[in-house]
N, C-alpha and C positions, 0 to 999 in steps of 0.2 A: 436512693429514695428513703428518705423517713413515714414509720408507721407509727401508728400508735389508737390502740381497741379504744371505744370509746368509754370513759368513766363516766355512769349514767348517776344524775344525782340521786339521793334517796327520798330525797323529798321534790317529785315534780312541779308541784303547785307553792307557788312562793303562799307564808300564810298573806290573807287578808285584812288588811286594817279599815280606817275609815277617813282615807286620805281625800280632800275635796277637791274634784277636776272643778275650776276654775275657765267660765266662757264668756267672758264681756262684749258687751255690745257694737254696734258698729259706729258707735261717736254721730248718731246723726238726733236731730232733735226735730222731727218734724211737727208732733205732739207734747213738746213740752220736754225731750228729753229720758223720759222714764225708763224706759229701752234701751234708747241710744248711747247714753249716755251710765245706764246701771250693768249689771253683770248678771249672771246665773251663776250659783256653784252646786253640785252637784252629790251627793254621796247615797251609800245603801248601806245597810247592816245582811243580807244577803236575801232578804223576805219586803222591805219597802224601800222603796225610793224617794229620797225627799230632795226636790226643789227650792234653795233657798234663793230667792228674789233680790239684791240691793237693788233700791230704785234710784235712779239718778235722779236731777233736777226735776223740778215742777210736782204734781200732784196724781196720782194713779187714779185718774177717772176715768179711763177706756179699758180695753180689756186685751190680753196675753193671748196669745194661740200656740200652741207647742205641736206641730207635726210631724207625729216619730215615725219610725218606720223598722219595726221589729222584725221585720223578713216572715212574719207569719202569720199574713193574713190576708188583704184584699190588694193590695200594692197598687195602689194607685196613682199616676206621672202628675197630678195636675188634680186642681177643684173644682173644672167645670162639670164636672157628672154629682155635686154633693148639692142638691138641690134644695133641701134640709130649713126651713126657715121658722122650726116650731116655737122656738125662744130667740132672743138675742144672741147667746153665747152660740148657737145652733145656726143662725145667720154668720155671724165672724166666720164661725168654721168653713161656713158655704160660701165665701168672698160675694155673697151675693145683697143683693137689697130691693127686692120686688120684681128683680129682673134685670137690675143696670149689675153688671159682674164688678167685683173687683178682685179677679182668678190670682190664683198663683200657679206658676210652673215649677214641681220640682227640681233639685240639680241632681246632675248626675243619676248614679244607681240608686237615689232616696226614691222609694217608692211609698208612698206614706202608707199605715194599717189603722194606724188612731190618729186622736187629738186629744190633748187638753185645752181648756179655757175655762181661765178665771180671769173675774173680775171684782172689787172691793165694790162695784156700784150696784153690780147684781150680787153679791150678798152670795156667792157660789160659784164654786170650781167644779168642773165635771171631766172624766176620762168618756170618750166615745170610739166606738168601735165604728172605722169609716164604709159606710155602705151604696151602694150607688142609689143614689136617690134620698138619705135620708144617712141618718147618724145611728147608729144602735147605742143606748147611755149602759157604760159597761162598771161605773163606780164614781161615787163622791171624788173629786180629789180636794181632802180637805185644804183650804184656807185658813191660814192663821188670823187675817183680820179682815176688818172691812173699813178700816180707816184708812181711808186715801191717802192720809199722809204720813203716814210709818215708812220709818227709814227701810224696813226689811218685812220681805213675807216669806213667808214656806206654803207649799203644796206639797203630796204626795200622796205616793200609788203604790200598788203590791206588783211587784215580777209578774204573778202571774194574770193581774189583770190583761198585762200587755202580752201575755201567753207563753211567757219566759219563766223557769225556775229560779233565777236568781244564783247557779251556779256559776262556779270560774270561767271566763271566760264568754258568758253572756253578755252582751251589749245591743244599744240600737241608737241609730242615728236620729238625727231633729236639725229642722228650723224652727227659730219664734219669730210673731211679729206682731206689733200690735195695730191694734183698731177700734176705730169706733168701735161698741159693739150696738147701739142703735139701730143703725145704715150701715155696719159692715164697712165702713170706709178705709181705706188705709193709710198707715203713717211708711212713710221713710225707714223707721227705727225695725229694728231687725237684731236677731242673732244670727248668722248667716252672712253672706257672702250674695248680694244683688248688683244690679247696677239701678240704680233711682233716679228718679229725674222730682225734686221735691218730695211733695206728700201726693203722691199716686193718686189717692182719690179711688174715682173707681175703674181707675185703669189696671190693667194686669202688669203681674212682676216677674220675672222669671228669674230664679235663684240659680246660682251657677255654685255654691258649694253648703255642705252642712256640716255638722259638727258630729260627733260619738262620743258615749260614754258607755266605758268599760265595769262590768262587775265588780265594785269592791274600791272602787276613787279612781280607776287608772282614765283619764281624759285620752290615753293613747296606748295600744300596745309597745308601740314601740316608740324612740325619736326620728328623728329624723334618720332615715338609713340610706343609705349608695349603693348601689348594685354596678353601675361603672361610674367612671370620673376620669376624663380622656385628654392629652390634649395633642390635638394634630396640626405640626409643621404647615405652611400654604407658602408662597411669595409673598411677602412684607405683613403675614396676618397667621392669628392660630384660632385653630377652631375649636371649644371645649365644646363640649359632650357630658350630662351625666344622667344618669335615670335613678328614679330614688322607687324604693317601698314601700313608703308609707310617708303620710304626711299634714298628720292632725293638729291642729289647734297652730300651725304654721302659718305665717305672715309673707316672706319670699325671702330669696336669695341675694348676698352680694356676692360679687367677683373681687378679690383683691390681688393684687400684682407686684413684682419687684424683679431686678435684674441680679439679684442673689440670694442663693436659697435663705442666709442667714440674716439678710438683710430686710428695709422696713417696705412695709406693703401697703400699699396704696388701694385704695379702692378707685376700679372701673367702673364698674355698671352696679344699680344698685334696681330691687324691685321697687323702691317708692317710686321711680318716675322710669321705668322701660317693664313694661306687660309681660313681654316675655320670662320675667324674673320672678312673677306670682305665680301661687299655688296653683295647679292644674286639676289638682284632685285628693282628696284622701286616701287614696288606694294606691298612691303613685304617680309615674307619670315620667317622660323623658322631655329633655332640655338641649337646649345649643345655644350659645352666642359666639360671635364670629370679633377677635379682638384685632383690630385692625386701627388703635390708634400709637401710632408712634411706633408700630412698631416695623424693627430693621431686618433684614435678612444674616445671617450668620450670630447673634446673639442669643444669649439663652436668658428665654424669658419664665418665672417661676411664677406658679395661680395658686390662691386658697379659693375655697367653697367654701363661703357662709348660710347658713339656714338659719335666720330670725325667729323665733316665734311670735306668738300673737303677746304673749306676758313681754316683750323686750330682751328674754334670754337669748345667747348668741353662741353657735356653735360653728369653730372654726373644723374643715375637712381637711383631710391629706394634701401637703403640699406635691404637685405635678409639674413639669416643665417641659419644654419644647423648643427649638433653633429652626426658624424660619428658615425657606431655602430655596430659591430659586428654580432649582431644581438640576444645575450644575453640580459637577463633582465635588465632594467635601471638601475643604481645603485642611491643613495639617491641624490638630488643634479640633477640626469639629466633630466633636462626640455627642452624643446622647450620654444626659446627665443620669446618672443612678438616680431611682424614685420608687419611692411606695408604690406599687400598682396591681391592683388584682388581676389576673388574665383569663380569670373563669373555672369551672368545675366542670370535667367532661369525665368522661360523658351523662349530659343531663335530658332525659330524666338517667336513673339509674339503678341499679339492684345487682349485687349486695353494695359495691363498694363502687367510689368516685374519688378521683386524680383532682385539689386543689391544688393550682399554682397561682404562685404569685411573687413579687421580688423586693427588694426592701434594700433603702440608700445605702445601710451597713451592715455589719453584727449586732443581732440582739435579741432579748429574750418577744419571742410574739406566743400569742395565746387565742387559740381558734375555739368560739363557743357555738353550739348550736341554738336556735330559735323557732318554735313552732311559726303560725303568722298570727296567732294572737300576744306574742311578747313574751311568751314564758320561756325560760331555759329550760333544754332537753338533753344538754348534755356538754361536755367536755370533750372537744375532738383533739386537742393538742395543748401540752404545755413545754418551751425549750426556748435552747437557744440555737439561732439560725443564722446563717452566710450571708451575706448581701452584697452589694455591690453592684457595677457595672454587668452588663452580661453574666449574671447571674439569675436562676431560675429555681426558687423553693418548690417541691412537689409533695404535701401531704396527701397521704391517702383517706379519706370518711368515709367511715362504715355503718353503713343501716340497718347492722343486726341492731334490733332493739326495738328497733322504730316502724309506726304503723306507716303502711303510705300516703303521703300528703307533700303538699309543699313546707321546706324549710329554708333560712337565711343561716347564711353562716357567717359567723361576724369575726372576721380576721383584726387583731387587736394588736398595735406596735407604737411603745414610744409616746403615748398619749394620742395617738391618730387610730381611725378605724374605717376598717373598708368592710362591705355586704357582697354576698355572692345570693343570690337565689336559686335554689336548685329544687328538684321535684323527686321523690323517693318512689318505684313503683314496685310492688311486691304479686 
């Protein structure tokens, strides 16, 4: 068994630049596009946050909603309790209009605490703090213009209006959407993740994902990460498996295939047209598809994981493989191929120390880093060169002297591939 103490870096916290998370809309124009069709980009200097708007097609006559949810404050699922109709912008917020709702449901774990809403027609951006029954106005958020037809706007706010300091590691999550702000009606166009049936009007919408932005430009702690990536043998079909940790600003997965490791891969299932293959969640979430086309028993069949982002980047995972099997005696010749594969961290949780294995096609130099779960590096658990092969089992020891108790990912690195273990530190 290889050891090796952790070398903790000296500098915990990467510095901070003014890198801009980048979140485009969802291509829908029910209002002329301005939304649907513009982006958000995001950045802070570590004291205000500014919202730079491009607007897509058509003319910004309706108005923006921003529903954040900073973990620190009234967390609210939903707008049917924000009854609030003192102004326009105060209506939008309340999805209401006299009485006919037009609600939204948040997704997931967004429980909203604020809002923003501007609008170039009302002449004014406001932050509010969400209350049951009314809005508390907690600051200006200025607007750069009020001409509707500017290719670009900016809003912004301070950390601490949204009750945050603006240090490493602070973030909060959002949907936008927009609407009248009149009658509160709503459009189609969103940042966010719904399912719409046109321009809603004043029907309710229920949002199944949001977006986060990280202290300091990071759109994401992390990329995309694996915590397993499986593939199991069946008769004439194999069954992948993977679960990820995180998964922001994420579009969905392809599966690609081939009948040799070295050879060309073909894409099976892709997320634009099978459900299964889209985001579940930003915090994670577990996967299966079941490959049962063409495929023979006694052959060995070889998978990549692909994760798309929302920008069109594409990140290829560790190739895995598998020989379907009837479930007869092997015949001469059938082995299980060597493959990248993590086999987990025991015992998790754990204190002081934890047992990773995991095996690797050949020889070669691999490199284990540690990761808090907001994306920073904490440390260096391993750097060498390792055995691999058939029946072969690497076993590093991680050591938690150093480290506060928390959850961490450990990110196993070989060859241009990378695999995630999650494990839990408890002191």
């Amino acid at each position: 068994m290889k050891k090796m103490i952790l070398l903790f870096c000296l500098a915990l916290i990467p510095a901070i630049g003014f890198t801009q998370a980048v979140y485009p809309g969802n291509g829908n124009s029910g209002f002329g596009g301005v939304l649907g069709t513009g982006a958000f980009s995001i950045n802070d200097n570590g004291t205000t946050v500014t919202i730079t708007f491009a607007k897509g097609s058509g003319s910004f006559n309706d108005a923006i909603v921003i529903y954040i949810d900073s973990d620190n404050s009234r967390n609210f699922p939903f707008t049917a309790t924000f009854t609030d109709e003192g102004d326009n912008l105060r209506k939008g917020i309340s999805g209401r209009n006299g009485g006919s709702n037009s609600l939204l449901f948040f997704p997931g774990t967004l429980t909203a605490d604020y809002a923003v809403a501007f609008a170039p027609t009302q002449g004014f951006g406001g932050l509010w703090q969400l209350e049951t029954g009314s809005h508390t106005f907690v600051a200006t958020a200025n607007l750069s213009s009020t001409t509707v037809t500017d290719p670009v706007f900016t809003v912004s706010f301070t950390w601490a209006s949204i009750g945050l300091t603006g240090a490493p590691g602070d973030n909060f999550k959002f949907i936008a959407t927009y609407l009248n702000p009149t009658n509160a009606f709503r459009s189609d166009e969103a940042i966010g993740d719904a399912s719409f049936s046109g321009n809603p009007g004043t029907g309710p919408i229920a949002f199944t994902g949001f977006r986060s932005y990280y202290q300091g430009g990071y759109d994401t702690p992390l990329p995309i990460e694996l915590l397993t990536w499986t593939a199991t043998p069946g008769d004439n079909k194999v069954t992948l498996n993977w679960e990820t940790a995180s998964e922001l600003n994420h579009a969905g997965f392809e599966i690609l295939r081939s009948t040799k490791k070295d050879g060309v891969f073909q894409a099976i299932a892709s997320y634009r047209n099978e459900e299964s293959l889209r985001p579940k969640g930003e915090t994670g979430a577990k996967y299966s598809l079941v490959d049962n086309r063409k495929v023979y028993n006694g052959l060995t069949y070889f998978y990549k994981l692909v994760d798309v982002a929302l920008d069109g980047n594409r990140t290829e995972h560790a190739v895995i493989s598998a020989i379907p099997t009837d479930g007869k005696p092997a015949q001469p010749g059938f082995e299980t191929p060597a493959e990248f594969a993590l086999k987990g961290l025991y015992p998790n949780p754990f204190n002081p120390n934890g047992n990773l294995e995991f095996s690797l096609p050949k020889k070669g130099f691999v490199s284990i880093e540690l990761y808090n779960v907001i994306g920073q590096k904490v440390a260096t658990a391993f750097e060498g060169v390792l055995e691999g092969g058939r029946n072969h089992t690497n076993r590093i020891e991680i050591s938690g002297n150093g480290l506060p108790s928390g959850v961490y990912l450990a990110v196993v690195n070989f060859s241009g591939q990378r695999l995630t273990s999650k494990f839990t530190l408890l002191k």
